[in-house]
C-alpha positions as CSV (number, residue, x, y, z in Angstrom):
1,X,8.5,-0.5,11.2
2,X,4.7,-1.0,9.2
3,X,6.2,2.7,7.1
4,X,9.0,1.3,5.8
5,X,7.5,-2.1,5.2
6,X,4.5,-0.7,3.4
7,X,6.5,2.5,2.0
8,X,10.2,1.4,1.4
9,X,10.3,0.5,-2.7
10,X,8.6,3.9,-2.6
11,X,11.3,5.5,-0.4
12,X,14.0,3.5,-2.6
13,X,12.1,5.6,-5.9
14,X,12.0,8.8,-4.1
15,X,15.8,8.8,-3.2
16,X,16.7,7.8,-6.9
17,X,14.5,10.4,-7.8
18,X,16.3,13.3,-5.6
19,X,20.1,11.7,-6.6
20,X,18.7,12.6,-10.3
21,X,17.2,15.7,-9.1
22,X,20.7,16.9,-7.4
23,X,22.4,15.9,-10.6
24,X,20.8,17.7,-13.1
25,X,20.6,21.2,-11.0
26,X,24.3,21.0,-10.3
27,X,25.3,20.8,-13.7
28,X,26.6,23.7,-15.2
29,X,24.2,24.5,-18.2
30,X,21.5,24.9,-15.1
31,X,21.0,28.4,-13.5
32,X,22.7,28.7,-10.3
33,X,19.6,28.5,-8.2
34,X,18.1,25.4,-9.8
35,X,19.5,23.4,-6.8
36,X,18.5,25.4,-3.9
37,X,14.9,25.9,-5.7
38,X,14.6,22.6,-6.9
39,X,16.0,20.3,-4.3
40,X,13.7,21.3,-1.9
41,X,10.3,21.7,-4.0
42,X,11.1,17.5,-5.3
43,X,12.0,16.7,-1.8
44,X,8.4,18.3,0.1
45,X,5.8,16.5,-3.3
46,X,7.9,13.0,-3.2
47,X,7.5,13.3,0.9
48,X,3.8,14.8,0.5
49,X,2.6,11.7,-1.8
50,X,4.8,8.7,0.0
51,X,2.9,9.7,3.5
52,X,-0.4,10.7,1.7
53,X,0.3,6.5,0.4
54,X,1.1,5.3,3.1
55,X,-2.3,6.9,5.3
56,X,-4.4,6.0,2.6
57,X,-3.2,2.6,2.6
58,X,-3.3,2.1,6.6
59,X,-6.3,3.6,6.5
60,X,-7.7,0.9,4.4
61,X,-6.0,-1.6,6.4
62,X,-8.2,-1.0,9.0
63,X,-11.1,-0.6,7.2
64,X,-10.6,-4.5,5.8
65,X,-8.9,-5.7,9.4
66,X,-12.5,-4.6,11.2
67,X,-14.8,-5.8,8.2
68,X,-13.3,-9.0,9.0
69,X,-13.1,-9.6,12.7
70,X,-17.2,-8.5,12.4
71,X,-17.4,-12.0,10.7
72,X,-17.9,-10.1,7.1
73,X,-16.1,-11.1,3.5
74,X,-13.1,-9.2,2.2
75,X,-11.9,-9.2,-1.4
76,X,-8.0,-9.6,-1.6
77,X,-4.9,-9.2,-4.6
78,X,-4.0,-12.5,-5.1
79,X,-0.6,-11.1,-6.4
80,X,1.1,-14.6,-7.5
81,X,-1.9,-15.9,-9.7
82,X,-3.0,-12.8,-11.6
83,X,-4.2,-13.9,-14.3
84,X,-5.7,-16.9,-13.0
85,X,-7.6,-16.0,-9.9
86,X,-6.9,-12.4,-9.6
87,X,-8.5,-12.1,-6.3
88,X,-9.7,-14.0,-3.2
89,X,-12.6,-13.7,-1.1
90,X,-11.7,-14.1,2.9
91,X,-14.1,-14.6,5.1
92,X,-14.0,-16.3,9.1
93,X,-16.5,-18.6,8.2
94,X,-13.6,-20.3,5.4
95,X,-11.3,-20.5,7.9
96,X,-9.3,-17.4,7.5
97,X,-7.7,-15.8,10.7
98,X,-5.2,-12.7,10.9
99,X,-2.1,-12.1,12.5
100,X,0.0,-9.3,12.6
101,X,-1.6,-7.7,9.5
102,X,-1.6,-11.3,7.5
103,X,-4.7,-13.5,6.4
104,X,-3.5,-16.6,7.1
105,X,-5.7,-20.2,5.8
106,X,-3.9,-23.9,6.4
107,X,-5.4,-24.6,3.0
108,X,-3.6,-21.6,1.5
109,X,0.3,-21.9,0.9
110,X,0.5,-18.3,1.4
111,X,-0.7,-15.8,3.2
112,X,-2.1,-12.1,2.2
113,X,-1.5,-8.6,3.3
114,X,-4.3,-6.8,4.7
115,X,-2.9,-3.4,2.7
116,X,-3.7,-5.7,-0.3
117,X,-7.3,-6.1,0.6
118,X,-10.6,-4.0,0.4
119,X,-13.9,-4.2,1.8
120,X,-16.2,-6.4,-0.2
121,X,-20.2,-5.7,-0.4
122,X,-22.8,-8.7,-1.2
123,X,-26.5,-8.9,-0.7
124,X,-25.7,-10.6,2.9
125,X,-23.5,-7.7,4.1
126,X,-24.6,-4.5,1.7
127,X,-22.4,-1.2,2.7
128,X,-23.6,0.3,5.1
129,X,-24.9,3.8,5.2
């Protein structure tokens, strides 16, 4: 369930992207191998990069999800208000708390993914090494 709710406009793309695929190596100006060449190679890079995403993003999603519950800041997209406040620090200590992959703050109207969140370094908690 996390794949297709972290991947599905991605899986939405890569179908549209194989419907145009088919399309265009089944016409008939196209050599007759285009499809059975093409089809497959489009298929294998869109499926390579979409789980190579969605790794990469899990993989940060931990990454953030520990740095927090260690009582350390996070920076996160504030996706609404971009030009605004284009990001948030969360911390425990402001009241912050996570569920199911959510930061969630009673003074906050709405809540933020944790795949939209990286770790954030300051003087008080450098990277460590």
């Amino acid at each position: 369930m996390k794949f297709l709710e972290l991947e599905g406009a991605y899986l939405v793309i890569g179908i549209f992207i194989l419907i145009v695929t088919a399309f265009v190596t089944t016409r008939p100006f196209v050599g007759k191998n285009a499809f059975k060449i093409g089809f497959p190679l489009v298929f294998f890079v869109l499926a390579f990069f979409i789980l190579t995403h969605y790794f990469m993003t899990t993989d940060r999603m931990d990454t953030a999800e520990n740095r927090f519950l260690s009582g350390k800041p996070i920076i996160c997209e504030n996706r609404i208000q971009r030009k605004v406040a284009p990001s948030i620090i969360i911390s425990q200590s402001q009241g912050w708390s996570l569920e199911n992959n959510l930061f969630t703050n009673p003074e906050y109207s709405r809540p933020f993914h944790s795949a939209r969140c990286l770790e954030h370094f300051t003087p008080e908690f450098p990277q460590e090494k």
